[in-house]
C-alpha positions, 0 to 999 in steps of 0.5 A: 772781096777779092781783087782782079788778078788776070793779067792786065787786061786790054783797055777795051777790054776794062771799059767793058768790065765797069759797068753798073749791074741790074739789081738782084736779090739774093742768091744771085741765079747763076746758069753756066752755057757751053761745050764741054769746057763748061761741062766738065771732060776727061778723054776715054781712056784718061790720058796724060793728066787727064784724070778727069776734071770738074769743069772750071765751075767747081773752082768759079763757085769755090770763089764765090763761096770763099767771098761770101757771095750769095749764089745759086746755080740752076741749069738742066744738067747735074752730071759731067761728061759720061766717061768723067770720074770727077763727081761734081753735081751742081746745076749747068746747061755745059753739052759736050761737042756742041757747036754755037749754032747748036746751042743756040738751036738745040741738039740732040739733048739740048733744048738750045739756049730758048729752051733753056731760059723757057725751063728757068723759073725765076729767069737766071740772073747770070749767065756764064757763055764759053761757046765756038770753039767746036765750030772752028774745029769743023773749019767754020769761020771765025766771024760766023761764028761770033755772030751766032754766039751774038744770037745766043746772047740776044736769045738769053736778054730776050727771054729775061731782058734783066740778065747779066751775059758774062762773054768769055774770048774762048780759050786757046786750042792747040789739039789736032781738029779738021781744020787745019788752021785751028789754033789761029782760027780760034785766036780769030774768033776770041777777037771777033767775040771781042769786037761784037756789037751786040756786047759793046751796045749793051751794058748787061754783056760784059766780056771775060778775058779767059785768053791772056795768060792761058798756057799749053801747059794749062791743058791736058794731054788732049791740047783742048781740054783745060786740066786743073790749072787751067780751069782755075784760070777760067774761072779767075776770069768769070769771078774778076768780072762778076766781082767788078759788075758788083755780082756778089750779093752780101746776104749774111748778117754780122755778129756783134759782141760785148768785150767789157761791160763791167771795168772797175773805175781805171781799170782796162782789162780786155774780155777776149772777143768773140764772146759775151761773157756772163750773162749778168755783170757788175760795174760801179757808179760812175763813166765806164766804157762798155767796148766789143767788137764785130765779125762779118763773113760777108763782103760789103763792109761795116755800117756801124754798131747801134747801142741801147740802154734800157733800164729793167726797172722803169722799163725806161731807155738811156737818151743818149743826147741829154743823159736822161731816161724816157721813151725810146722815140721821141717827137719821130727821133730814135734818142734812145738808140746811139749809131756809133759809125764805123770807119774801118775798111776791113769787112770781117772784124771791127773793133767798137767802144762807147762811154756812158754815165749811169745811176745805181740800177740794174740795166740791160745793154743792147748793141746791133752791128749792121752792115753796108747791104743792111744786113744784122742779126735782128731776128725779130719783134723787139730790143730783146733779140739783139744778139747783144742783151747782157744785164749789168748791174751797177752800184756803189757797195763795197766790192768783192776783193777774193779772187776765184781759186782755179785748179787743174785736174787733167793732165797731171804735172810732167806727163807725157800725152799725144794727139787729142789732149783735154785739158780740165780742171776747177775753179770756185769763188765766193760769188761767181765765175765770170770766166776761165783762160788758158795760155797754152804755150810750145816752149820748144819751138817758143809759140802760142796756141790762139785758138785756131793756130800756133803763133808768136805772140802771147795769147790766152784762150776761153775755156769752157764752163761744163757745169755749175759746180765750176768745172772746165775744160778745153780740147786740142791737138798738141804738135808731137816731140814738144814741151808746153807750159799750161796756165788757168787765169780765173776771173769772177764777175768782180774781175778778181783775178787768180794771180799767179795762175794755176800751171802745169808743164807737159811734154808730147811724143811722137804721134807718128805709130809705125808699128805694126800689129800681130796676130795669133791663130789659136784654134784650130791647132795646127797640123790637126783634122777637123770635121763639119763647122770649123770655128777659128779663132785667135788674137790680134794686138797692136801698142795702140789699137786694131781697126780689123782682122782678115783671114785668107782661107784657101782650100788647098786641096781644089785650090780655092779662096773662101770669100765670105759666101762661096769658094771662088778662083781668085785670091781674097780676104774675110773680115771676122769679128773683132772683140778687143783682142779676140777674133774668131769666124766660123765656118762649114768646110767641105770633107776630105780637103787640105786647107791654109789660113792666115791672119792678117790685122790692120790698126789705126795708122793703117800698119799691117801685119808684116808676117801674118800668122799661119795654120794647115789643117785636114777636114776628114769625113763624117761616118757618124750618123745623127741621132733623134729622139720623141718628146711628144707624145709620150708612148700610146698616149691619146692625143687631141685631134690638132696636134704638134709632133717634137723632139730633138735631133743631134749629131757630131757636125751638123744637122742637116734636117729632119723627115717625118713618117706619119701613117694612119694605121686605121686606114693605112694611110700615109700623110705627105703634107697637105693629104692622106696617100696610100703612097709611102711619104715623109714630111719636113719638120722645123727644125731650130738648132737641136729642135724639131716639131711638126703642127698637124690635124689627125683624124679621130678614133684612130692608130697612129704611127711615127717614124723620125728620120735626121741627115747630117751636113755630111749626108749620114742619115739615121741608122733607122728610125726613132719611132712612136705609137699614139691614138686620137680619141 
């Protein structure tokens, strides 16, 4: 829970901020009402810092999120003002250059604040008001316009009798306005809103002190907009008072953890905490302390841990008050369930412990930790979903006394690694591996690695068991420039220990990579012409990798960039494919032009090419015309009345396409697609690549003949046709 941290409040000011909330379920409703204080501004142009901001509610939910408060926003709106380039899209009723008068009425997009509450279904709990500051810049008085933020208040109870109204005294405003006296008109309104009736007769409004505290250097450019800064001030105030009305709905469940269910008779040795550990365990006869722990990411605080004890061949449960085994209930009490109390003051982690004596037997222990809002993490019908549900086995037969054996398979002994590093390696044992630990340590700089960071004092971490077969590993990012020392501890479920541990030592480099890429053009050579589709191609390498390739490509001759589709004014840059080192693009160049390309490369820390490698190269015309040939049908052959016409088309560059000349001889007649002319007509044939065909139906008992006509991409046409004769029956 966080604690207030305004500046001291005035004594009214407290009095009005202890007050008992109404009670909500979670989440909590939560609709912010205002100007574009609320909304979210930036000037149009930005000026000065003013970049844009999201509105002092982006850092207001931040807290609530950071307390573990159960919240949802709800309003009309998702945007921020137009010309704002700050995305934030979370629900809020803010309208920019709204007067009170006009919130409480509606204007323009605003349904005033009865509409607002009328569109809410379920009502908001709470409401956030920071209002009035545009009605003093018009010149309205202070006093009128308190009493119109006094009709939206009475608006909102009215619609919803049960809400909470948290009233900010509006912040300073030091901008020019039309009125002359604003920035003491606004100081008049904050304590007009402070001497309301209206709040001080009811206990649902509760006054926000956003005033005290707040400085010019809190604005931006504009002196009436708050920047980041000052946003962060709102918005401490509305969470301070949201906070101490006991707004902050605790919904999340605790974990619970099981640390040493299974201690030889004297023995302590801790299971590191979160984590359950294996999921059957031993333990001999006699009092042993079964311990673990709880972690919460609420805010309420801890109730206690509840314990139980059920015997799996029985079915019966341990009586935790005369040590015996029966009925989980008796005559109405819970004997078979232990509440052990905690007195912690922490809300996120407590440690827990109990003692109990049991016969040789296999059991099944349960713990539940609750919190003080009754939350736990029971999902459902029965003991056995308690989020602790281990088996222990306990018994009085000579004990396992073999240690596992672990070893490392990665890193090897005095390597050097970087960045990203995993750790692996094995662990075997006569009966079963209970758990592996590493202690990760910097000896350069003399600290520990416990899991989230580096600190000073010695800590071992749980690897992960990946398979049966006993392998493990565990993945970190290890600081550059350093040495580590690496240990494996393995236990077995009898709690034998490898001692020593299995250790390596390694050292890092520096992860920093400040060289940059270099690129190669290998086709085409430069200095030399070519014609048609032009594919250029090199290599791009780099001592670690290449993220991407781009080619400049200038037609210098009609001083145009190649942008990927067309040839434009402006300089730019194509990315090609990149396969390992190899790059390549292919393009169709214009004739008779003079052309520049260079290669530039980027690799994964962002260094790019400092000088990139460079070609000039000719396009000269194409004289050569193409070339068809007829694949069907075969010279004076008969053919069947549907019928598809092929054959291939080939040329130097690049075939353009193909035209069919089809004549019924018979009847001397042309076919131009769809008919038979007596007007000379080619059709279109498909073509795919080299090949051509053409799907038509022909009149029978006739003489036909075929012409086949190809262009190229420079607009050479066949010399003359390719041509065939054929018959229909």
């Amino acid at each position: 829970m966080r604690t207030l941290i305004q500046t001291i409040l005035p004594s009214v000011l407290i009095s009005l901020l202890i007050v008992k909330s109404p009670a909500y379920s979670a989440p909590v409703l939560i609709m912010p009402v205002g100007d574009s204080i609320t909304e979210g501004y930036t000037p149009n142009p930005p000026n000065g810092t003013g970049q844009g901001t999201a509105s002092y509610r982006k850092e207001f939910e931040n807290l609530l999120t950071q307390d573990g408060c159960s919240f949802q926003m709800v309003g009309a709106k998702t945007t921020n003002f137009p010309q704002n380039p700050v995305v934030f899209t979370s629900k809020h009723e803010g309208w920019s250059a709204h007067r009170a008068d006009q919130l409480r009425d509606g204007h323009e997009s605003s349904g005033g604040i009865a509409g607002m509450m009328a569109a809410q279904d379920p009502k908001p709990d709470v409401v956030l008001l920071h209002a009035g500051s545009n009605d003093i810049r018009i010149d309205q008085s202070p006093q009128a316009t308190a009493n119109e933020i006094d009709d939206i208040i009475n608006a909102i109870l009215n619609a919803s009798p049960q809400a909470t109204v948290l009233v900010a005294n509006v912040i300073p405003w030091w901008g020019s306005a039309p009125n002359p006296n604003v920035t003491a008109d606004i100081i008049a309104l904050g304590n007009a809103i402070e001497a309301s009736s209206v709040i001080a007769s009811n206990s649902n409004v509760i006054l926000v002190n956003v005033r005290d505290g707040f400085s010019q250097s809190m604005m931006q450019a504009d002196f009436i907009h708050p920047k980041e800064s000052g946003e962060h001030h709102i918005a401490d105030a509305f969470y301070d008072a949201f906070d101490q009305a006991g707004l902050c709905l605790d919904e999340t469940a605790p974990q619970t953890f099981l640390k040493t269910p299974y201690l030889k008779p004297g023995q302590g040795v801790t299971h590191p905490c979160p984590g359950n550990g294996q999921n059957t365990v031993n333990t001999f006869g006699g009092t042993t302390t079964y311990s673990g722990c709880a972690t919460d990411s609420g805010n309420s605080g801890f109730e206690k841990v509840r314990i139980a004890i059920r015997d799996q061949n029985t079915n019966n449960w341990y009586n935790f008050i005369n040590q015996t085994f029966g009925p989980i209930v008796q005559n109405g009490i819970e004997v078979g369930i232990k509440d052990i109390t905690s007195t912690s003051t922490s809300t996120t982690f407590i440690n827990w412990d109990i003692s109990v004596t049991l016969p040789e037997g296999d059991y099944t222990f349960f713990a539940l930790a609750v919190d003080k809002a009754g939350n736990d993490a029971f999902t459902g019908m029965g003991l056995s979903t308690w989020p602790v549900n281990t088996s222990i086995s306990v018994n009085t037969s000579a004990p396992d006394t073999t240690p596992p054996i672990v070893n490392f398979t990665r890193p090897e002994e005095s390597t050097i690694e970087s960045g990203l590093v995993t750790i692996s390696g094995t662990v075997t044992d006569d009966s079963a591996i209970d758990r592996i630990e590493l202690v990760i340590k910097d000896t350069t700089n003399s600290q520990w690695w416990n899991g989230l960071n580096w600190e000073s004092t010695y800590r071992r971490v749980p690897a992960s068991l990946i398979d049966s077969a006993g392998k493990w590993d565990y993945t970190l990012e290890l600081p550059s420039e350093a040495s580590f020392y690496i240990a494996a501890w393995a236990w077995d479920t009898w709690l034998n220990v490898a001692s020593p541990p299995e250790k390596i030592i390694i050292s890092t480099q520096n992860n920093t990579d400040t060289t940059p890429p270099s690129t190669t053009i290998l086709a085409p050579t430069n200095g030399t012409s070519a014609t048609g589709s032009v594919a250029v191609s090199g290599k791009a390498i780099d001592n670690l990798e290449v993220a991407r390739v781009e080619l400049v490509i200038r037609n210098k001759t009609s001083n145009r960039w190649w942008n990927g589709s067309s040839w434009q004014s402006a300089y730019t840059r194509v990315t090609v494919a990149l396969t390992n080192e190899n790059w390549s693009y292919t393009l169709a160049l214009p004739d008779d032009a003079n052309f520049y390309v260079s290669a530039w490369a980027w690799d994964t820390q962002g260094n790019y090419t400092p000088s990139p490698a460079f070609i000039n190269f000719t396009t000269a015309g194409d004289s050569t015309p193409p070339i068809a040939t007829i694949s069907s049908p075969q010279p004076n052959t008969h053919i069947p009345a549907s019928f598809t016409l092929a054959g291939t088309a080939t040329d130097n560059s690049a075939v353009d396409r193909v035209e069919l000349a089809i004549k019924n001889k018979t009847e001397n007649l042309w076919w131009n697609g769809t008919s038979w002319s007596a007007v000379y007509s080619r059709v279109p044939a498909s073509l795919t690549e080299t090949n051509w065909n053409y799907t038509s139906r022909y009149p029978t008992n006739s003489t036909f003949y075929l012409g086949v006509w190809v262009w190229d991409k420079s607009g050479n046409r066949i010399a003359s046709p390719e041509k065939r004769h054929f018959f229909t029956h």
